[in-house]
Structures are given as C-alpha cells and as structure tokens.
N, C-alpha and C positions, 0 to 999 in steps of 0.2 A: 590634620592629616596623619596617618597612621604612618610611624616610622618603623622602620625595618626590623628595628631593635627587637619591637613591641610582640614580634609576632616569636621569639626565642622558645617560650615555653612550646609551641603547637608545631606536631608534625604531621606530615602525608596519614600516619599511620593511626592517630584519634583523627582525622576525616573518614577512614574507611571504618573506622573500628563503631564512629555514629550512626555510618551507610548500613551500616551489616546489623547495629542493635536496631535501627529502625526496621529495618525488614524481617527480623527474627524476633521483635519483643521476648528478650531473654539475653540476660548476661550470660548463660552458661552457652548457648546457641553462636551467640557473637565470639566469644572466645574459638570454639571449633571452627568458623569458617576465619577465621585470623589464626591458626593454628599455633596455639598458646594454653599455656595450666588455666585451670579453675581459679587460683591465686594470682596469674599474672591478669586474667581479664575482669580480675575487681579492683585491681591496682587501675588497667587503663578505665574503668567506669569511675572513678572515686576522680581519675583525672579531667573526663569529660564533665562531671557535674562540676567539679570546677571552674573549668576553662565557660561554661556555659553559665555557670550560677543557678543551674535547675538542676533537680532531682532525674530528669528523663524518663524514668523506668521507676512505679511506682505499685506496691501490694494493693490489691485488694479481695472484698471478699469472694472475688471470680476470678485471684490469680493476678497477676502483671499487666501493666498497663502502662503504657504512654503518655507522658503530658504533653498536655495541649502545647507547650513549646517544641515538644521532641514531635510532634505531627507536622506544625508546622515549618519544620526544618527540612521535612521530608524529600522535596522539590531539590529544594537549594543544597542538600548535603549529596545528593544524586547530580546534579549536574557540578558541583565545585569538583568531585572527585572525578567524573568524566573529564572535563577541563584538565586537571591535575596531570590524569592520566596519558593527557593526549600531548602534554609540552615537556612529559619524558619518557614517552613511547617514540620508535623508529618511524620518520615519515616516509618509508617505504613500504611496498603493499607488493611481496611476494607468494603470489598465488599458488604455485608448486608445494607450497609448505604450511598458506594458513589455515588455521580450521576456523576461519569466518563463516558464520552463519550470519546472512544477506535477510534483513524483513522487506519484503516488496507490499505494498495493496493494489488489488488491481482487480477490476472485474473480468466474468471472465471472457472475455470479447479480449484487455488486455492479453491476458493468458493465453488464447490463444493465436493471437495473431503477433507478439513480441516475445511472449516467453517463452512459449515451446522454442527457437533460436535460440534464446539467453541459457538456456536448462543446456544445451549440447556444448555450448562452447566455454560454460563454466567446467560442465565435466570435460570437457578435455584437457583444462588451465590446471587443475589441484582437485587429485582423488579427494580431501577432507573437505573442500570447499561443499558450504550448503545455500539454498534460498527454500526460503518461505514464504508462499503466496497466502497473504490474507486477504480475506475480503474488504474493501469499500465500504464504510462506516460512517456514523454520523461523528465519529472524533477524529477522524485518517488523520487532519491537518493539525491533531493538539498531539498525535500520537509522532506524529513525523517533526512535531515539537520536543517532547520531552524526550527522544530519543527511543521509542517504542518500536517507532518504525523508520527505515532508511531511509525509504523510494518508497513513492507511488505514482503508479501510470493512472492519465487520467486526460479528459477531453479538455479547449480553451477553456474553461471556465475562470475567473477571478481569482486569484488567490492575494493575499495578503501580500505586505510588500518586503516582508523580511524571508519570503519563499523565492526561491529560484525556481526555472521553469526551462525546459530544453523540447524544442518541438522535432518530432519522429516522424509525421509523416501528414499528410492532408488525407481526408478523408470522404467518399460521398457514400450514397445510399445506392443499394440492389436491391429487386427482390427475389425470396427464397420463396418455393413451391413445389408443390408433388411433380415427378413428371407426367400425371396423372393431368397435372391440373388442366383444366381448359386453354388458359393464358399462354402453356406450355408445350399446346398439340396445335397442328398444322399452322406455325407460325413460324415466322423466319428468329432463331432463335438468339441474332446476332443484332435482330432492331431492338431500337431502347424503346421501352415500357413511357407511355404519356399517362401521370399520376389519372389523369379523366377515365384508362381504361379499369383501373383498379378498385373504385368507391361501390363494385356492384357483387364484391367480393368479400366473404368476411375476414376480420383482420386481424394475426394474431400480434401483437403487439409486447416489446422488449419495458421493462422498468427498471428503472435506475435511482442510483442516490443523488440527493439532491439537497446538502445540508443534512438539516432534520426530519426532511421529508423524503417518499419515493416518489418520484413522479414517472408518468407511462407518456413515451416515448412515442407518440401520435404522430408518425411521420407525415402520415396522407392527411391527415389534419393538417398540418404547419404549412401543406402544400397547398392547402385552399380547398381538399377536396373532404367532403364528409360524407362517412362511409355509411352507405345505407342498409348493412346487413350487422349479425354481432361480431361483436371483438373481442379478444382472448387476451390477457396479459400474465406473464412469466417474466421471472429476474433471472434466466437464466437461456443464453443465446445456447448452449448444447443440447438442450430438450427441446430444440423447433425443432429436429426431424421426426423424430418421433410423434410428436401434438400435427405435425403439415402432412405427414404420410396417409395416402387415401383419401386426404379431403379437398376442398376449393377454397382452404385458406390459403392466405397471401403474406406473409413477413416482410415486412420493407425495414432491413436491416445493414448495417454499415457493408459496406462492396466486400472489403477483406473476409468479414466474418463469412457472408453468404458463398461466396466462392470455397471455405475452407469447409465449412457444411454440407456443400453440395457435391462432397465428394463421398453424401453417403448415397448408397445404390438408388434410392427413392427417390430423389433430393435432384432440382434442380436450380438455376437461378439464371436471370437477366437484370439488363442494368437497367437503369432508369432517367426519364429523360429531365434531369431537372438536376441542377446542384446548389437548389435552394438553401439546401436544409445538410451542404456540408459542414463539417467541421476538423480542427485543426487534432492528433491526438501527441501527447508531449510526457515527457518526466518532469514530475515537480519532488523537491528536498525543500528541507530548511538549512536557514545559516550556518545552523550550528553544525552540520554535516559537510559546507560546502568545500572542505579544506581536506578533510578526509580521506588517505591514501585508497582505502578499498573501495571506500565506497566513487570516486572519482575514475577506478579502473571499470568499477560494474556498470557507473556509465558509461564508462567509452565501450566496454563493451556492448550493450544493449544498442548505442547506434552504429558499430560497425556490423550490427546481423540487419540495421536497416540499412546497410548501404552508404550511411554518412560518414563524413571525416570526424573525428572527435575535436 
C-alpha cells in the first residue's frame, strides 16, 4: 500500500508540468505555459524523468520526441490532473461570472428543437458564458469519456453503464411536405395521415449515426409500408424545405422537427396515424462529469426550457 509519506517528493505542479510537456513536446513550450525561466523548466524536467525513471522527451534526427512511456501517460496525466483540479476547485457554478465554454453533441433535430431554448437562457445567465454544438460522431461516447465533450442529446438508444442518461421529452413521427403537395390540397388538414396513404409518394428520408455506421431512417419502412416510388436521403433535417419545395415528396420526420420546419412559407406538415416508430429523446454524460457544478446547472437548465423539474 502506498503510504502517505511516499508521495513527499511529487507535487500538483510536475502533474501539470507532464500535462503541458505531453501536449507541447518541448521543454522550452512546457515552461511558457507553466510561466517559468528556461532554467527553471529544466530543473522541473530533470525532476519528472526522475520521479518517472524515463527520459520522456527524447532528440532525434526529426527533432524531439516522446517516449513511448510519456505517450502512454498521456490519458492518465489528463484525467489525474482533471481530478486533481476538481477536489481543489469551488463546487459552485456561478454563471454571472464564469467563462465556461459548455461541449454539447447533438444533431441537428437536437439543435433545433432543445437548443435554440438552451442558447437564450444561457445568454441571459453570464455574458461570458459559451456552448459548442458538435456534431454526432462515431467517438460522441469516448469523447464524453475523456472529457472532450460534456453532454450529448441523443434518442433511447443503449448506452454503457457507467453513462447517465436524463429523458426530455417522448417523441412521435409527422409528416413534412410542400403545401403544393397533393397529400396537402383539399384535405382536412387536422386528420392524421394512415402510413397506407404514403407508400405511392416519393421519400425523402433523414440518416443518422449509429455507432460506426450511418443508418437511413426508413420510417414508412418500419411501418410496414414499402415505398413504391424513389427515395432521397440527407443527414441533415434543415435542408428538407428546400429538397420538399415544388415536389410530391413526403419527410416522415420527428413531430417537433416537422412543425418547427414547417414554418417555412412552402412547407407544410400533418401528423401521422401511428406511434410505432416513437421514441424517447434524453441527455446522456459520463461519470466523470456527473458531480460537476456547471455542467449539473446546464442540465437543469436544458430541462427547465422543456418544461421539467430538475
């Protein structure tokens, strides 16, 4: 067991000082962002290859180089000093004053149906206050691991058991169309759509991530119905007015999204008579976040613009 003693020689300050040479391969680079002489940041390197028993930062004939120790420390000197940082930082989260910048992933169906709310009532909390909308990727859940990213909005899907998971709203299917479209004209515009009227229509169809792969979001498929005309597929729910204006295509796309769409002047939608093919949409984090003053208030706020209690 490692006793208390043992740990005498090692301070906060060679953890940050291995964070910063890992990330700057350069003694002279690690010293500047530890704002220290040229002479004091050979002193703390001569202490790290010590304390470690590796050279870390090694010439050659391309210049300075990392050993294979100091790479793999890379992970673990990033999250020790995180840690470090967070059980002698203030567990309070005053928005008035912090200049947190927030990583959200989120596609943008998220985007527009949760965070254009969250975007208004962060700026009214802290002028400095910022978010970052990335996109939906095949690493969201290693990135929301390592600290990359906060939050990400995302549908039930499975996640791992060390991820928290907070559900925002249930969710069915509409569909979006020209007001052009047939589906559209002399029709009561308040009946719900039976997936049987749609399969003679062609179909522009949403794709999404899905792990490592994208998969296309075949609603009228899942519904049993197979669509006897072509189909169009876009990753991207803001470019269906555009692609559906003037034609007899048909989007069978999440209620919310079609409704906030269909407030372009072309653009109409009706619901549809099925809730097969609902699903639940939620905020997922990992552990290592879940304790975390700001990020704990971006949740509460993100479900008080849905209307929940935190």
């Amino acid at each position: 067991m490692l006793k208390f003693g043992q740990m005498k020689d090692y301070d906060l300050n060679l953890l940050k000082a291995l964070n910063s040479l890992i990330a700057t391969e350069s003694i002279t680079r690690m010293g500047e962002h530890l704002g220290i002489t040229q002479p004091a940041a050979s002193r703390v390197m001569t202490r790290l290859r010590q304390a470690l028993a590796d050279p870390l930062l090694v010439r050659t004939s391309k210049g300075y180089v990392l050993t294979p120790r100091a790479l793999a420390l890379k992970q673990a000197a990033a999250d020790a000093l995180a840690k470090a940082n967070h059980v002698f930082s203030a567990t309070d989260f005053a928005p008035q004053t912090s200049l947190r910048q927030f990583r959200v992933a989120s596609t943008d169906y998220g985007s527009m149906v949760v965070l254009n709310g969250v975007l208004r009532s962060i700026a009214g909390q802290g002028k400095m206050l910022g978010i970052h909308i990335e996109p939906w990727k095949e690493r969201t859940l290693e990135d929301l691991e390592s600290g990359e990213l906060d939050l990400a909005l995302y549908s039930d899907d499975p996640v791992p058991g060390d991820f928290h998971t907070r559900d925002l709203f249930k969710e069915t299917y509409g569909a979006l169309m020209a007001k052009t479209h047939p589906l559209a004209l002399n029709t009561d515009s308040l009946s719900k759509l039976r997936p049987a009227e749609l399969k003679e229509y062609p179909q522009l169809v949403a794709t999404y991530p899905a792990g490592r792969r994208t998969e296309v979001d075949d609603v009228l498929g899942k519904l049993g119905q197979k669509c006897s005309s072509m189909q169009a597929a876009i990753p991207y729910f803001l470019a269906a007015p555009w692609l559906l204006k003037d034609t007899d295509f048909v989007m069978l796309c999440p209620q919310r999204a079609a409704l906030a769409l269909a407030e372009h002047p072309a653009m109409t939608w009706r619901s549809l008579d099925s809730t097969a093919c609902d699903f639940t949409y939620r905020m997922v984090w990992h552990e290592r976040a879940n304790k975390d003053a700001g990020l704990s208030w971006l949740r509460e706020m993100i479900l008080k613009t849905q209307g929940k209690v935190g």
